[in-house]
C-alpha positions as a printed Julia matrix, in Angstrom:
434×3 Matrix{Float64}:
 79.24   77.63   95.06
 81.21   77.89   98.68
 79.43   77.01  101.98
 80.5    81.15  102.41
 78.01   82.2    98.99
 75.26   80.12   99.54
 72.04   81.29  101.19
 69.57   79.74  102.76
 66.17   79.66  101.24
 62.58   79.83  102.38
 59.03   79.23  100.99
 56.13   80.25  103.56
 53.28   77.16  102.14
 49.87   78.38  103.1
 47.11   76.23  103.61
 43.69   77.47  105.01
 43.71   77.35  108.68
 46.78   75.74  108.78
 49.17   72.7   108.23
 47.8    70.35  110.63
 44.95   68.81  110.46
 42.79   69.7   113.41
 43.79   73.52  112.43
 40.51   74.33  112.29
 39.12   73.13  115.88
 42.12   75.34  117.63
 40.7    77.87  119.4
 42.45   80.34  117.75
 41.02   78.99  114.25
 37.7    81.22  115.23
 39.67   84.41  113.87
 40.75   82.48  110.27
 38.88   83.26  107.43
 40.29   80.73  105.09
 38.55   81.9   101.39
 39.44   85.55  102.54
 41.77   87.92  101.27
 42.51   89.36  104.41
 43.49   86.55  105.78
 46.28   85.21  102.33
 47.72   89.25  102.92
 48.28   89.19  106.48
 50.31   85.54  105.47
 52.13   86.9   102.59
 52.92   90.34  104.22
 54.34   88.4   107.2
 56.5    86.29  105.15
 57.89   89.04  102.96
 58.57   90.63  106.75
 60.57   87.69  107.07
 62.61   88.18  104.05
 60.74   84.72  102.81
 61.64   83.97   99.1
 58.09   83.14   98.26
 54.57   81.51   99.19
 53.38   78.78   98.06
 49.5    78.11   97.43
 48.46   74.39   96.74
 45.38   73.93   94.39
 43.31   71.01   93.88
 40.09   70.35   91.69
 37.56   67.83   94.29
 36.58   67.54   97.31
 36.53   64.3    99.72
 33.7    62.06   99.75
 30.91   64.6   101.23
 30.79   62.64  104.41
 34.03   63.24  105.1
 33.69   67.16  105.64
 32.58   67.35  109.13
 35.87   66.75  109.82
 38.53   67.55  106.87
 38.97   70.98  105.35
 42.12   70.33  103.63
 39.73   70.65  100.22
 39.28   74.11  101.11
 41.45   76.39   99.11
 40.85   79.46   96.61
 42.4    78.97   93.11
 45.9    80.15   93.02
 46.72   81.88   90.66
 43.36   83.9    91.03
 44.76   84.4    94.83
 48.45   85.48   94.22
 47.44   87.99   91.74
 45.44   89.55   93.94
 48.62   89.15   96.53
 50.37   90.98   93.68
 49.3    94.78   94.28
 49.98   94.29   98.0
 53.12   92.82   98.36
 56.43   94.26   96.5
 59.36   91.42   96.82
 58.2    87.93   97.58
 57.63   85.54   95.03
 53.88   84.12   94.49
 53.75   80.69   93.61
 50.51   78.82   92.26
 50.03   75.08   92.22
 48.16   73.72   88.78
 47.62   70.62   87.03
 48.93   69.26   83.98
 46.65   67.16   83.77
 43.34   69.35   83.85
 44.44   72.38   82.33
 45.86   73.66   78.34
 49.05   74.85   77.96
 48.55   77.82   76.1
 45.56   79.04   78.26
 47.67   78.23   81.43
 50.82   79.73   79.84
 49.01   82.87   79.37
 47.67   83.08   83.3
 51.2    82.7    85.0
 52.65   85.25   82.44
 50.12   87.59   83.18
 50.78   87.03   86.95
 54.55   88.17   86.66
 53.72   90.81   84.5
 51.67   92.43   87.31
 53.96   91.39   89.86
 57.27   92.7    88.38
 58.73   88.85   88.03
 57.76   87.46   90.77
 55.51   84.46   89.89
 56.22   80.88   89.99
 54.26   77.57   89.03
 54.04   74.39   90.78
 53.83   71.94   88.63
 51.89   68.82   89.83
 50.04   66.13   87.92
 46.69   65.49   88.99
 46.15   61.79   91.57
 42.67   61.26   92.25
 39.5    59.72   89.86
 37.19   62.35   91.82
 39.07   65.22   89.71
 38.97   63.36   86.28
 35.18   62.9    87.0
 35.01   66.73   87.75
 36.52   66.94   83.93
 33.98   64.61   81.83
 36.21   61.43   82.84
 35.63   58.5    84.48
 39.38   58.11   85.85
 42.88   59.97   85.78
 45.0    59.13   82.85
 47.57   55.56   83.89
 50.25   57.65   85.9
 52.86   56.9    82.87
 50.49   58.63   80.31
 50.19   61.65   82.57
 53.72   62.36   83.18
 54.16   61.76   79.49
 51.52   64.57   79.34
 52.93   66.85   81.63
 56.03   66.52   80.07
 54.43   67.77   76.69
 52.55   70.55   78.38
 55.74   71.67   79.9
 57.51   71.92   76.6
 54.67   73.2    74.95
 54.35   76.0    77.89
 57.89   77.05   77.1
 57.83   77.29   73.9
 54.71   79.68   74.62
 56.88   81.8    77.19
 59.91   81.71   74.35
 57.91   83.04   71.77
 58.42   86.27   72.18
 62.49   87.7    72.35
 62.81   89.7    75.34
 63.47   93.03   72.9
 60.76   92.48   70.44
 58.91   95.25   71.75
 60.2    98.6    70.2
 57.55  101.21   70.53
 58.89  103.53   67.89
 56.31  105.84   67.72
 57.56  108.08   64.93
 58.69  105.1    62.69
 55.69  103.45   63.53
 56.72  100.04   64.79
 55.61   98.43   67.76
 57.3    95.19   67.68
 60.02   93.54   65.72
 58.16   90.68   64.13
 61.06   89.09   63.42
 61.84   88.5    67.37
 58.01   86.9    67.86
 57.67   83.67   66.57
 54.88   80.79   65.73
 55.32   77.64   68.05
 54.0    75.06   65.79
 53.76   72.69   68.52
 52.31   69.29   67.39
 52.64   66.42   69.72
 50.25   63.15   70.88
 48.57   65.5    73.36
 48.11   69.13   72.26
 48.64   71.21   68.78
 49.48   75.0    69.41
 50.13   77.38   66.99
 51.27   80.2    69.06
 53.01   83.04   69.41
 51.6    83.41   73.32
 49.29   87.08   72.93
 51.38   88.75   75.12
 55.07   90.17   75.3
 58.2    87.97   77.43
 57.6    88.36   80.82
 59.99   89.93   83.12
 61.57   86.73   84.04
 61.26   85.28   80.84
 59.85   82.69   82.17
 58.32   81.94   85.69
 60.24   79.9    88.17
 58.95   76.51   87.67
 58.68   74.09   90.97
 57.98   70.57   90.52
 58.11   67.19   93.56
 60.87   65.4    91.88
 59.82   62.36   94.52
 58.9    59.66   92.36
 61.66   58.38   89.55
 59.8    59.66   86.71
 59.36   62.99   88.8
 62.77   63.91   89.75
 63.94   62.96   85.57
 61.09   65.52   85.03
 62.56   67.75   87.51
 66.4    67.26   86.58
 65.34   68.7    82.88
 62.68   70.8    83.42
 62.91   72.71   87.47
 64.22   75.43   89.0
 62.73   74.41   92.74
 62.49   71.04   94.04
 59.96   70.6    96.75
 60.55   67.59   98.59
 59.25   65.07  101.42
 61.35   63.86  103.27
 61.89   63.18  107.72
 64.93   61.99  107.89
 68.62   63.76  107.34
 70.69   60.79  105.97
 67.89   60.1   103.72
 67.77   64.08  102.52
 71.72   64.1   101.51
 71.28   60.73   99.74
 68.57   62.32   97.82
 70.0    65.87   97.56
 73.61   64.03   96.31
 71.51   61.86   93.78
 69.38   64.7    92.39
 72.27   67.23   91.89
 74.39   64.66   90.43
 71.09   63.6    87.73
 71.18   67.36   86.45
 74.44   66.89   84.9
 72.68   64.61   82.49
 71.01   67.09   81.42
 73.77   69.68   80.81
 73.06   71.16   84.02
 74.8    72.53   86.5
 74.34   71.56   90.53
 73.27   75.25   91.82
 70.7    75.4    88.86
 67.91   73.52   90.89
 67.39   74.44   94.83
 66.08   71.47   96.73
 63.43   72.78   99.66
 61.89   69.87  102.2
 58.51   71.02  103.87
 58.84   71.81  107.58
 56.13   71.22  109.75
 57.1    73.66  112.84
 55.83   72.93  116.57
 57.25   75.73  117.9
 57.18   77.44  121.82
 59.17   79.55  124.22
 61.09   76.72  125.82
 61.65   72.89  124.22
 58.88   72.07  127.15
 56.79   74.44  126.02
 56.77   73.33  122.35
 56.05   69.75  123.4
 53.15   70.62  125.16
 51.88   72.44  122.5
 52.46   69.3   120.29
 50.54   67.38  122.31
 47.85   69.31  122.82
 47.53   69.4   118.88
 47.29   66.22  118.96
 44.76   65.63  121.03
 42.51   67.58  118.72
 43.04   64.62  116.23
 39.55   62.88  115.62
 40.2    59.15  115.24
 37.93   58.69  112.18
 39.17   62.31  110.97
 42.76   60.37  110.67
 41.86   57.53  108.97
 39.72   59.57  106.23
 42.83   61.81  105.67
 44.6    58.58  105.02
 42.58   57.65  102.61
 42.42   60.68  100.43
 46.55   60.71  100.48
 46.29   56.91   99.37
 43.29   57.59   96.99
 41.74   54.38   98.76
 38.52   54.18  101.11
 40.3    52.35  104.67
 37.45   52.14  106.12
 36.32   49.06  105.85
 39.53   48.0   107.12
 40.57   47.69  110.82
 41.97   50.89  112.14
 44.44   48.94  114.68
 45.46   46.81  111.98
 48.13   46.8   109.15
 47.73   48.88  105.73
 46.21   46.34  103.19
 48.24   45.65  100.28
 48.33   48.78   97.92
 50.08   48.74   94.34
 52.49   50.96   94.03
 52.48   51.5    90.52
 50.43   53.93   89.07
 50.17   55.65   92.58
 51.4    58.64   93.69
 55.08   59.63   95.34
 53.38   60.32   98.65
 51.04   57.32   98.04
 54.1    55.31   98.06
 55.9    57.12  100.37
 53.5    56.26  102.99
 52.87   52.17  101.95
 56.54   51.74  102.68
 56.27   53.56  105.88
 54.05   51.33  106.62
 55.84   48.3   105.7
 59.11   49.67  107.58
 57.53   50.96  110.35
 54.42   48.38  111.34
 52.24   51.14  112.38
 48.56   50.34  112.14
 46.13   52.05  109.74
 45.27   54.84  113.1
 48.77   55.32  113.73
 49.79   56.17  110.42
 46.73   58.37  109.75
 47.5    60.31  112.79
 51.33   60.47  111.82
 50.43   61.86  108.01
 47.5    64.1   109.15
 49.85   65.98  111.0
 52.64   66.83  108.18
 51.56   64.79  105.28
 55.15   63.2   105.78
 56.85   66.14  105.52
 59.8    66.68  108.32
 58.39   68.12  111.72
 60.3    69.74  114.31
 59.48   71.13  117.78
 61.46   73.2   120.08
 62.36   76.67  120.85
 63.61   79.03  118.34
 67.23   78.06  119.06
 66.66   74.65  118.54
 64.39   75.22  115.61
 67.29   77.27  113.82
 70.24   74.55  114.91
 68.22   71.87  112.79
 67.85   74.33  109.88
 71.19   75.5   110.29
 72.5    71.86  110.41
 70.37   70.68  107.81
 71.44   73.4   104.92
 75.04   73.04  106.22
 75.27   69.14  105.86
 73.92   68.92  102.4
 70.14   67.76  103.02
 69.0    70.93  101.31
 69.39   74.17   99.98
 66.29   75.72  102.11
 62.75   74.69  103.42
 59.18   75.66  102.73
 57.9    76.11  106.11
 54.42   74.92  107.23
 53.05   76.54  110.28
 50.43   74.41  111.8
 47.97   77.54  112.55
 48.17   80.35  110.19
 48.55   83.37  110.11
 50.01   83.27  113.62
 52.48   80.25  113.41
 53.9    81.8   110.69
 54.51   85.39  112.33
 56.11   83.15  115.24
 58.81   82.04  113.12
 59.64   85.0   111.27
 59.76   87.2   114.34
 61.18   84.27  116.47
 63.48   82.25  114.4
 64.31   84.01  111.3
 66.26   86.74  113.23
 68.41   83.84  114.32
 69.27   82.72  110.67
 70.31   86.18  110.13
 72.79   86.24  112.85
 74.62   82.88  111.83
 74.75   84.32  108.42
 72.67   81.7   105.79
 69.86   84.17  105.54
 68.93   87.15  104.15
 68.78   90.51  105.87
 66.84   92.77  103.18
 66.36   91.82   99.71
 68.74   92.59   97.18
 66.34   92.53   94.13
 63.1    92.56   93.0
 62.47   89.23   90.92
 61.8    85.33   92.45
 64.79   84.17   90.23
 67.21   87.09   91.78
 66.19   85.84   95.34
 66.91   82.14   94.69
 70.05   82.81   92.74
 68.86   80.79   89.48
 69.73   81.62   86.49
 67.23   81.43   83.22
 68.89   78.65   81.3
């Protein structure tokens, strides 16, 4: 595809008050009601304002230790899927995407759900596919610890097929409805799955016709090695970490390059960095609201945020001294992401608690809206990416600031959407079903 064709595209990630950490001390914060549904429609209708391509919920199944909640809410989120079907009768374009586990959840149950969902939403859902990274959810699930990190991607890659197979059950025309001759479906277009592997035995057909996708968009982290092999055979999104630009096109030229293993082609997987937005009037004005964020950083709140990204308890450690010695096997991508900050960088435990509790490592930019839309411009134009999911650090009105701020400015250089020009999640990212 020319630099001309391609479009920019954007993911609006919602996360209770907001992306930073101290979202919920801002003064504003008083008006957010997290749980609510009010509060996820006035997000999503905002971003479909914007032309977004989708939102993006994160899930997860624990909570911190329960000391830790007088000062992190980043627990606090409603189930997804539950959420974005609600978000499905009053929105009409953008795409709803769910986060859920491989590791806690059955394929043919889960299948099911995220069918259902773009069913009701005319082909619209998507599912971001994580493996689960911390012992406090396997004890939430009769288990003492998660799964060695090789045996759950060996899992989730067994779920995923078996998932498919589920979606592929049905052939999109099986269903006749020939009333006079009496037929509702061709049985000979639905078919039994007989999946049988190490970790789950389905029978199938899935209970319910092919969605109208055929299947949802599936969006996946593709970080780790294992990941992005998972993500190269399996994705249609990549959502990525990543803060610096050479670093991006290494790892955008890399993954593209890994799908043609896999009889792919390079414009079958869009690559979207998170983007952490500071974002004012004026450049000055957009620092000073950076610092003032900042300041609403509780010492011990960064530290304990550290330690649920690193699945480790720092706090017996020296907050002004180095990160202890972590294994990197068996740990999570943004586990390790952040021990080799550490070992590049030298920052002490505080300072890199206050640098991940602010973007969880995840770019962030600050400036005014022309600034803010030269880096995205530059970014999508050099390589680094194919689009961002953008993470406002107060929601919902960080969020209307860009889309009423910056977004117009996309549209005038030409990488982004004016109106949408169909109805389904795959139409607006341009990916085909394979």
């Amino acid at each position: 595809m020319s630099q001309q064709e391609r479009r920019l595209s954007l993911g609006a990630f919602l996360m209770n008050y907001g992306h930073h950490i101290a979202a919920w001390r801002h003064p504003e914060s008083s008006k957010v009601r997290p749980i609510d549904l009010a509060f996820y429609k006035d997000c999503a209708l905002a971003a479909e304002r914007g032309k977004f391509d989708m939102i993006f919920l994160a899930d997860n199944n624990s909570i911190p230790l329960i000391g830790d909640l007088r000062t992190n809410v980043s627990f606090l989120q409603p189930e997804a899927l539950t959420m974005l079907s609600a978000l499905a009768g009053v929105t009409s374009h953008i795409g709803l995407t769910g986060t859920a586990s491989t590791t806690f959840n059955e394929p043919y149950s889960l299948a099911r759900r995220l069918s259902t969902l773009d069913h009701i939403s005319g082909g619209r859902a998507a599912w971001n596919v994580v493996t689960s990274t911390k012992d406090a959810e396997a004890r939430n699930f009769g288990s003492a610890a998660l799964l060695e990190h090789g045996k759950r991607y060996e899992r989730a890659e067994e779920f995923m097929r078996a998932v498919t197979g589920l979606w592929d059950s049905w052939e999109e025309d099986a269903v006749v409805v020939d009333r006079e001759g009496i037929v509702f479906a061709d049985t000979d277009k639905i078919h039994r799955v007989h999946h049988q592997g190490e970790y789950f035995r389905i029978e199938g057909p899935l209970n319910m016709p092919r969605s109208p996708q055929g299947r949802p968009v599936i969006i996946e982290a593709g970080t780790s090695a294992a990941g992005q092999r998972l993500a190269a055979r399996t994705a249609d999104v990549v959502f990525t970490a990543c803060e610096d630009k050479a670093e991006a096109i290494r790892y955008y030229q890399r993954f593209k390059s890994l799908l043609t293993e896999y009889g792919r082609e390079p414009d079958d997987v869009k690559v979207m960095p998170g983007l952490l937005v500071f974002l004012g009037e004026s450049e000055e004005e957009a620092r000073e609201s950076r610092q003032m964020w900042s300041e609403l950083i509780l010492p011990e709140a960064a530290v304990k945020y550290l330690s649920q990204l690193l699945n480790t308890d720092l706090s017996g450690y020296p907050a002004d001294g180095p990160l202890p010695d972590l294994p990197k096997e068996g740990n999570s991508s943004r586990a390790v992401m952040i021990i080799e900050t550490a070992k590049r960088s030298g920052m002490s435990v505080q300072e890199l608690g206050r640098h991940y509790a602010v973007a969880r490592g995840h770019m962030t930019v600050t400036g005014s809206p022309d600034q803010i839309a030269d880096m995205i411009e530059d970014w999508f134009r050099s390589g680094a990416c194919d689009g961002f999911n953008v993470m406002a650090p107060l929601l919902p009105s960080g969020l209307e600031r860009f889309v009423d701020s910056v977004v117009p400015l996309l549209q005038q250089r030409g990488i982004f959407r004016s109106e949408y020009s169909g109805r389904t999640l795959r139409e607006h990212l341009g990916i085909r079903l394979r």
